[in-house]
VMD Tcl script that builds the backbone (N, CA, C; Angstrom):
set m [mol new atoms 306]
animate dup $m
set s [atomselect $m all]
$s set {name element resname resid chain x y z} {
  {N N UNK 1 A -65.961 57.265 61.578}
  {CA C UNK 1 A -66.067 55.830 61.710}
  {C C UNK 1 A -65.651 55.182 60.386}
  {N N UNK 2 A -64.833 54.261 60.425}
  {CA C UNK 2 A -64.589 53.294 59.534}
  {C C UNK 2 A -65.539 52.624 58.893}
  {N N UNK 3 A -65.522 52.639 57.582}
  {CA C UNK 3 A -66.658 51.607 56.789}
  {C C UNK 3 A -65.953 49.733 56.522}
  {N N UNK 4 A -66.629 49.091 58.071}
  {CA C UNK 4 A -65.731 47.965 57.510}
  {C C UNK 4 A -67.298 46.984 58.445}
  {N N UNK 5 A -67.152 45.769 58.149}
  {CA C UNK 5 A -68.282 44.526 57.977}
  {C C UNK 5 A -67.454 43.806 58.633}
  {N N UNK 6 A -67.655 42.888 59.501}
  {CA C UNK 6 A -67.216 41.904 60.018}
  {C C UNK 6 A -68.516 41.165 59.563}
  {N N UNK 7 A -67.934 39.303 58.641}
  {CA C UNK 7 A -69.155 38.499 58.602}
  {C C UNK 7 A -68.500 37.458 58.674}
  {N N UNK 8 A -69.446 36.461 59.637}
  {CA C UNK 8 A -68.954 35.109 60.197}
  {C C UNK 8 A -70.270 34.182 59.527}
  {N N UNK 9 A -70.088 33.282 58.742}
  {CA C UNK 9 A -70.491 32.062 58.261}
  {C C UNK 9 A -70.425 30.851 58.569}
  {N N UNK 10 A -71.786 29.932 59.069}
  {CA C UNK 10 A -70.943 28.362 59.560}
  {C C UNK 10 A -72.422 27.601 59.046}
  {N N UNK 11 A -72.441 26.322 59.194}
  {CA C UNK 11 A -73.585 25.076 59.276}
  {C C UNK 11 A -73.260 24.767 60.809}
  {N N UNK 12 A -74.686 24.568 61.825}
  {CA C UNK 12 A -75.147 23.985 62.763}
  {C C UNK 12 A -75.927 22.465 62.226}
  {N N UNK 13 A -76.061 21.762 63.575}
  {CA C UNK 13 A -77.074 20.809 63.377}
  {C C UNK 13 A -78.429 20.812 63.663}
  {N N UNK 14 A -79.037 21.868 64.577}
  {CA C UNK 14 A -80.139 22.039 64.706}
  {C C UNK 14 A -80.974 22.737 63.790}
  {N N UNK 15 A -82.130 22.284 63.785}
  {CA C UNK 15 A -83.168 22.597 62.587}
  {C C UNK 15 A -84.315 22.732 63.518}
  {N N UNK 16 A -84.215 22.515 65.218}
  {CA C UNK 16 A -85.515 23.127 65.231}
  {C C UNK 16 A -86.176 25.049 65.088}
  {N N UNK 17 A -87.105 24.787 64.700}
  {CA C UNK 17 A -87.508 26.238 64.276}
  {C C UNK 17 A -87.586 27.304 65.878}
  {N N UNK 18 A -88.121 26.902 66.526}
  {CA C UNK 18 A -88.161 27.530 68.087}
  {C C UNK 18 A -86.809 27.752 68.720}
  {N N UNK 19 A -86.567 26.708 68.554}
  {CA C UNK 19 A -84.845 26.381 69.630}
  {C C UNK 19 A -84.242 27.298 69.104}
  {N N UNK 20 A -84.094 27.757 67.587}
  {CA C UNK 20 A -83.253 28.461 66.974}
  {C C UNK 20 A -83.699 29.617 67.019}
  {N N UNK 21 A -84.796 30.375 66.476}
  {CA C UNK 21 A -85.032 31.405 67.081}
  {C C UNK 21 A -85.027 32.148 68.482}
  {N N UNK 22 A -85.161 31.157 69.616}
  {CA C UNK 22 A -85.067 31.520 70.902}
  {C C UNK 22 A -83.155 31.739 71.335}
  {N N UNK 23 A -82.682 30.570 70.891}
  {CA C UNK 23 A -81.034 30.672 71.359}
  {C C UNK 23 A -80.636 31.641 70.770}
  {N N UNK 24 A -80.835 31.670 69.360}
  {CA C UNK 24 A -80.134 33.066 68.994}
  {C C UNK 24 A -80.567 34.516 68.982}
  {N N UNK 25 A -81.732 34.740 69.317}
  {CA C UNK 25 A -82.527 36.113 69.910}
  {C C UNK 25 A -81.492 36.039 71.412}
  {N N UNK 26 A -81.207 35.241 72.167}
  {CA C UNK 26 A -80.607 35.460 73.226}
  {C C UNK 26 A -79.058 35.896 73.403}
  {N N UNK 27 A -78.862 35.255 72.352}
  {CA C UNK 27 A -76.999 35.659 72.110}
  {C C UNK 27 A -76.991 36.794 71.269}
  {N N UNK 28 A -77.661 37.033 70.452}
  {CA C UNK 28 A -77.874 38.243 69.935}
  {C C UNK 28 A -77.683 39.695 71.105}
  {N N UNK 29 A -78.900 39.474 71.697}
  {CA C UNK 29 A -79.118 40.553 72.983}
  {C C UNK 29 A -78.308 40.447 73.746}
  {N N UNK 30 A -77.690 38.949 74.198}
  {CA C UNK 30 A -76.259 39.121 75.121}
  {C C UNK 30 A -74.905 39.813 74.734}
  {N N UNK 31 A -75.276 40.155 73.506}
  {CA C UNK 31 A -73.941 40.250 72.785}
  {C C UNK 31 A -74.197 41.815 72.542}
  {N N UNK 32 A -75.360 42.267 73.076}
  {CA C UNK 32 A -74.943 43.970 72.654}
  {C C UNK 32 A -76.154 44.377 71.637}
  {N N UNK 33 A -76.337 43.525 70.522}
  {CA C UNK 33 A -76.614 43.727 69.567}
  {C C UNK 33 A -78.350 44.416 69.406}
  {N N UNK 34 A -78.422 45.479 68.806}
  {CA C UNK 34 A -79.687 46.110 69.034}
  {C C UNK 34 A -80.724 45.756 67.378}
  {N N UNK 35 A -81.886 44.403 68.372}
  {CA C UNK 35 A -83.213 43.954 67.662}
  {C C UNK 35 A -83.850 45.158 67.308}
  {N N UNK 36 A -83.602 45.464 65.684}
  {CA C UNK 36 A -84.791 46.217 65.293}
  {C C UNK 36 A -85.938 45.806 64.748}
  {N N UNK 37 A -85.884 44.212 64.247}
  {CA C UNK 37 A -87.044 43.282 63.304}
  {C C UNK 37 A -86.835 41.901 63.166}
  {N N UNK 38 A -87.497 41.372 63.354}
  {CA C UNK 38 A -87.484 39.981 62.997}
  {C C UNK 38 A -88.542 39.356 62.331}
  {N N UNK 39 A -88.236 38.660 61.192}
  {CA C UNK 39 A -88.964 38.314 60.193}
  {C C UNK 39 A -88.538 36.727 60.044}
  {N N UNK 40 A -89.645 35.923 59.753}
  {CA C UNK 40 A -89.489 34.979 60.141}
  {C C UNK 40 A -90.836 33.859 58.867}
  {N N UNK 41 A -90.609 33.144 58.389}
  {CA C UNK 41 A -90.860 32.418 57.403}
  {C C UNK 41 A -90.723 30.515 57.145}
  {N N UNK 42 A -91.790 29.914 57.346}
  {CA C UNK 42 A -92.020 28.505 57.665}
  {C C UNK 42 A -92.098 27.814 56.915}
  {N N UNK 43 A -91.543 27.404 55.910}
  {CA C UNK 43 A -91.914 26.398 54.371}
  {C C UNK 43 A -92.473 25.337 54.030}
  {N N UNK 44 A -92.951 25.056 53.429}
  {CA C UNK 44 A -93.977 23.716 53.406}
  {C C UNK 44 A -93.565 22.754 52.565}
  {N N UNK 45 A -92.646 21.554 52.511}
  {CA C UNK 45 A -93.759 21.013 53.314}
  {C C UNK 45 A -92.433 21.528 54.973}
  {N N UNK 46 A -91.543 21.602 54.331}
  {CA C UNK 46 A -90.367 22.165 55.711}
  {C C UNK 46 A -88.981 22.625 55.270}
  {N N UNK 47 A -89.033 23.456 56.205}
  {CA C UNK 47 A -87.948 24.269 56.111}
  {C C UNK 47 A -87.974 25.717 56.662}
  {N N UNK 48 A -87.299 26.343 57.033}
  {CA C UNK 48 A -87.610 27.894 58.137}
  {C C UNK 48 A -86.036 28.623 57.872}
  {N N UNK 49 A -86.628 29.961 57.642}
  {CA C UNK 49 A -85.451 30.743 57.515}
  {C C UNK 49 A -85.995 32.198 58.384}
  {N N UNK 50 A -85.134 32.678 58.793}
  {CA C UNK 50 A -85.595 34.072 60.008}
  {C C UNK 50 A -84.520 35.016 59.897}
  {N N UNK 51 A -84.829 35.847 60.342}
  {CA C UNK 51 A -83.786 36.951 59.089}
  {C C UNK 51 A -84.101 38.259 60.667}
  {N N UNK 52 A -82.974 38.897 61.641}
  {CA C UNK 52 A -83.471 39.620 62.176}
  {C C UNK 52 A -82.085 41.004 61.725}
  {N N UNK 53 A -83.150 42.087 61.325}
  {CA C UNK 53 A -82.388 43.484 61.448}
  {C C UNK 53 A -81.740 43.796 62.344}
  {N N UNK 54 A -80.609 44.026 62.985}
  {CA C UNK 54 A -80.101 44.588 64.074}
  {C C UNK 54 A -79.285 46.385 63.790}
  {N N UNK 55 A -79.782 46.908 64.459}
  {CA C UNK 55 A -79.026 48.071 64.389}
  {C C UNK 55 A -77.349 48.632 64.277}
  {N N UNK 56 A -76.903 46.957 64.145}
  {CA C UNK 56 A -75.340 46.739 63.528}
  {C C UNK 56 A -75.568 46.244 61.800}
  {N N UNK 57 A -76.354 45.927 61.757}
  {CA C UNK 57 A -76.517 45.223 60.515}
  {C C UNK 57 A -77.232 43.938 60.614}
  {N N UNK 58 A -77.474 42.608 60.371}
  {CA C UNK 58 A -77.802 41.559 60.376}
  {C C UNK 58 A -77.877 40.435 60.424}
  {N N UNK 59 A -78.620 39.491 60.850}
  {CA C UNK 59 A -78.702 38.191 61.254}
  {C C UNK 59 A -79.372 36.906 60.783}
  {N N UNK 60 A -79.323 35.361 59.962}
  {CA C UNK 60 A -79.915 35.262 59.509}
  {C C UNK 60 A -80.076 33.689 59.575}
  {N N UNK 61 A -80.948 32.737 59.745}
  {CA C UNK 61 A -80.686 31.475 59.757}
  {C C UNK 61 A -81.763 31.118 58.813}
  {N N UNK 62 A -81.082 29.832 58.371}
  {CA C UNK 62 A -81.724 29.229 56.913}
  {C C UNK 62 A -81.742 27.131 57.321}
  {N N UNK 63 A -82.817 26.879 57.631}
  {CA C UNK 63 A -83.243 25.475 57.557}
  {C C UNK 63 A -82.567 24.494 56.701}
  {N N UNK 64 A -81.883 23.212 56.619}
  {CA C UNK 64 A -82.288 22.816 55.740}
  {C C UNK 64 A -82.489 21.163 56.261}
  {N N UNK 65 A -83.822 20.625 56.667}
  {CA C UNK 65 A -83.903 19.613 57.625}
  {C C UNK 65 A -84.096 18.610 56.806}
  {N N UNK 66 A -84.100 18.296 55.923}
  {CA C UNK 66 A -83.870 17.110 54.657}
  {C C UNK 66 A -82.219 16.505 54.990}
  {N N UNK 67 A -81.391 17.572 55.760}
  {CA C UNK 67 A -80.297 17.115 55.559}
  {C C UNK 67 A -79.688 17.666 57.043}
  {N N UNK 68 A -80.639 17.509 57.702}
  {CA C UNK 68 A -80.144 18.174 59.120}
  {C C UNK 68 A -78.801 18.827 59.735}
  {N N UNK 69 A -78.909 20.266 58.731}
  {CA C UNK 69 A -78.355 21.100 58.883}
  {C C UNK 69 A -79.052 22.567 58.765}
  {N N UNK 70 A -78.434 23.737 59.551}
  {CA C UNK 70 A -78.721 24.719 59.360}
  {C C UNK 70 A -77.515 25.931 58.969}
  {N N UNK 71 A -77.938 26.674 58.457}
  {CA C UNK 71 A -76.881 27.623 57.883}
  {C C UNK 71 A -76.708 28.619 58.706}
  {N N UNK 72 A -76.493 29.735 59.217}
  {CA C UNK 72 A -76.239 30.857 60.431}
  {C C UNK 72 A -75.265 31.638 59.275}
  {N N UNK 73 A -75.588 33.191 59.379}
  {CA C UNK 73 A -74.795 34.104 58.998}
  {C C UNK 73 A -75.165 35.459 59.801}
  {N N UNK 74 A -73.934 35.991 60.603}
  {CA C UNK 74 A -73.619 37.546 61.028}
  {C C UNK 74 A -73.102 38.366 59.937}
  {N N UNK 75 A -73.717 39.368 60.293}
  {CA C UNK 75 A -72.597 40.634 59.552}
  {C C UNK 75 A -73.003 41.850 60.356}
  {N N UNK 76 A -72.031 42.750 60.899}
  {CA C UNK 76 A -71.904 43.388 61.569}
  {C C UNK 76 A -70.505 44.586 61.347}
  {N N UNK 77 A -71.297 45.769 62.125}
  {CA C UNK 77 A -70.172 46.599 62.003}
  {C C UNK 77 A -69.527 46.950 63.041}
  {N N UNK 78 A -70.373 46.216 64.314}
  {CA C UNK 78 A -69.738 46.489 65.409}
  {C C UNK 78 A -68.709 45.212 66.171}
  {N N UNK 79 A -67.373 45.745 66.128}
  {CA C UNK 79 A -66.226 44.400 66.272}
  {C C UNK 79 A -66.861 44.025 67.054}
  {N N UNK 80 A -67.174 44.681 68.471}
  {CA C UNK 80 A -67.015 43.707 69.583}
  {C C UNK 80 A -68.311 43.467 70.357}
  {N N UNK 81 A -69.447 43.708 69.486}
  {CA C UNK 81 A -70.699 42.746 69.527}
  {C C UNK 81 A -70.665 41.783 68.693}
  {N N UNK 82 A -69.681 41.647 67.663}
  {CA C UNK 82 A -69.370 40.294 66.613}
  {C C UNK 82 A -68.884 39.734 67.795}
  {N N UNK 83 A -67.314 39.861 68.092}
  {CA C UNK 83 A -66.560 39.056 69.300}
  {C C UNK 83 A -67.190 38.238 69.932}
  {N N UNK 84 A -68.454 39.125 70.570}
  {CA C UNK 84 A -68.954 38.698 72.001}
  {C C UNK 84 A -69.953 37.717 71.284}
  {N N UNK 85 A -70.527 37.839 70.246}
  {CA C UNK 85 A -71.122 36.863 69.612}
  {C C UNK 85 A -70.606 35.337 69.457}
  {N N UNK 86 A -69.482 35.687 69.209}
  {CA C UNK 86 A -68.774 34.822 68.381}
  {C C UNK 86 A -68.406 33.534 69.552}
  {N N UNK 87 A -68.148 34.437 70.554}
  {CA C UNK 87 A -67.828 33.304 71.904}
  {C C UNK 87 A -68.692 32.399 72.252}
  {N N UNK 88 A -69.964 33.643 72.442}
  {CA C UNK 88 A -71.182 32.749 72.322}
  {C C UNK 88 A -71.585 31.174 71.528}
  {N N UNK 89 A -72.011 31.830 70.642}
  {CA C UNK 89 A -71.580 30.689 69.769}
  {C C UNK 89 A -70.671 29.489 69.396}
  {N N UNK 90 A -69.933 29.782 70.252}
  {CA C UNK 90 A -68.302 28.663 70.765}
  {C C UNK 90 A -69.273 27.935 71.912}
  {N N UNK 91 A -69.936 28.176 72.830}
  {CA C UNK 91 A -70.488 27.723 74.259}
  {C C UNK 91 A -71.387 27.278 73.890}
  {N N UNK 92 A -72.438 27.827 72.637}
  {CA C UNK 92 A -73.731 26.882 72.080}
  {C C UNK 92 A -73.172 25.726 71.934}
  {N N UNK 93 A -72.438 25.945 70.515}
  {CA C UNK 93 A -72.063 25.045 69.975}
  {C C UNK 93 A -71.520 23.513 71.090}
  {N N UNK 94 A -70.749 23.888 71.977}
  {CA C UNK 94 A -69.856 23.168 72.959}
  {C C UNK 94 A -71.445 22.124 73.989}
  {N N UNK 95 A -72.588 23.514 74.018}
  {CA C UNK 95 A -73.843 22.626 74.954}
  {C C UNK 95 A -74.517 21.634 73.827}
  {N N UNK 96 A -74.235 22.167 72.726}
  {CA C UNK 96 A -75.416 21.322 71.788}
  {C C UNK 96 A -74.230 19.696 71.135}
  {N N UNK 97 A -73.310 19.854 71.227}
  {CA C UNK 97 A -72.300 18.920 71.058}
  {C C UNK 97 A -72.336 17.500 72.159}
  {N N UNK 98 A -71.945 18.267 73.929}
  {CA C UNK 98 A -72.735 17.482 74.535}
  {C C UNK 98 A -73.938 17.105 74.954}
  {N N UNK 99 A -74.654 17.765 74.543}
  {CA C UNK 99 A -75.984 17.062 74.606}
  {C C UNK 99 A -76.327 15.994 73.512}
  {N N UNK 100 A -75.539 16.246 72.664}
  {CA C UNK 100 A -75.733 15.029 71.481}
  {C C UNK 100 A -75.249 13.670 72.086}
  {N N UNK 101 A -74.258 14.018 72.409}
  {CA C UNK 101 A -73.179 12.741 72.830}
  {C C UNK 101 A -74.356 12.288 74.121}
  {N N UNK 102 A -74.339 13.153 74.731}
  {CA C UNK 102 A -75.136 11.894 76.098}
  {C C UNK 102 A -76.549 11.216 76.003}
}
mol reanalyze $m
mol bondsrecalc $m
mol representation Tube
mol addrep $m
């Protein structure tokens, strides 16, 4: 096997702490990707960052609701649970876009 990382970096607009842990535990698992841990951390007076191990490597979202944005980072060794991720994340993005607008 090849020693190679696929890592995808972006800012979202959602900052809720639930929504985000739940949508992306789901695209995660849709995508192949095998949950070994999830660790998860609430800041005071706010802010939330969750960090889950996957048996490709890892997953990680970082709060920052002062400025209603959130950060999202993959890294992975498996291409095509990244891929399938990645689409995913095209279709979030596309529901959470219109739902803004309407």
């Amino acid at each position: 096997m090849e020693a190679k990382i696929d890592n995808f970096s972006c800012w979202i607009k959602d900052v809720n702490p639930e929504s985000l842990k739940r949508d992306f535990e789901q695209m995660l698992i849709a995508s192949g990707f095998g949950l070994l841990n999830c660790m998860e951390h609430h800041f005071s007076p706010q802010g939330y960052t969750c960090l889950w191990l996957l048996s490709e490597s890892h997953f990680a979202i970082h709060t920052f609701p002062e400025e209603q944005k959130t950060y999202i980072e993959l890294s992975s060794c498996n291409s095509d649970m990244y891929d399938k991720f990645l689409i995913l994340l095209k279709e979030y993005e596309r529901k959470k876009q219109k739902h803004d607008i309407s």
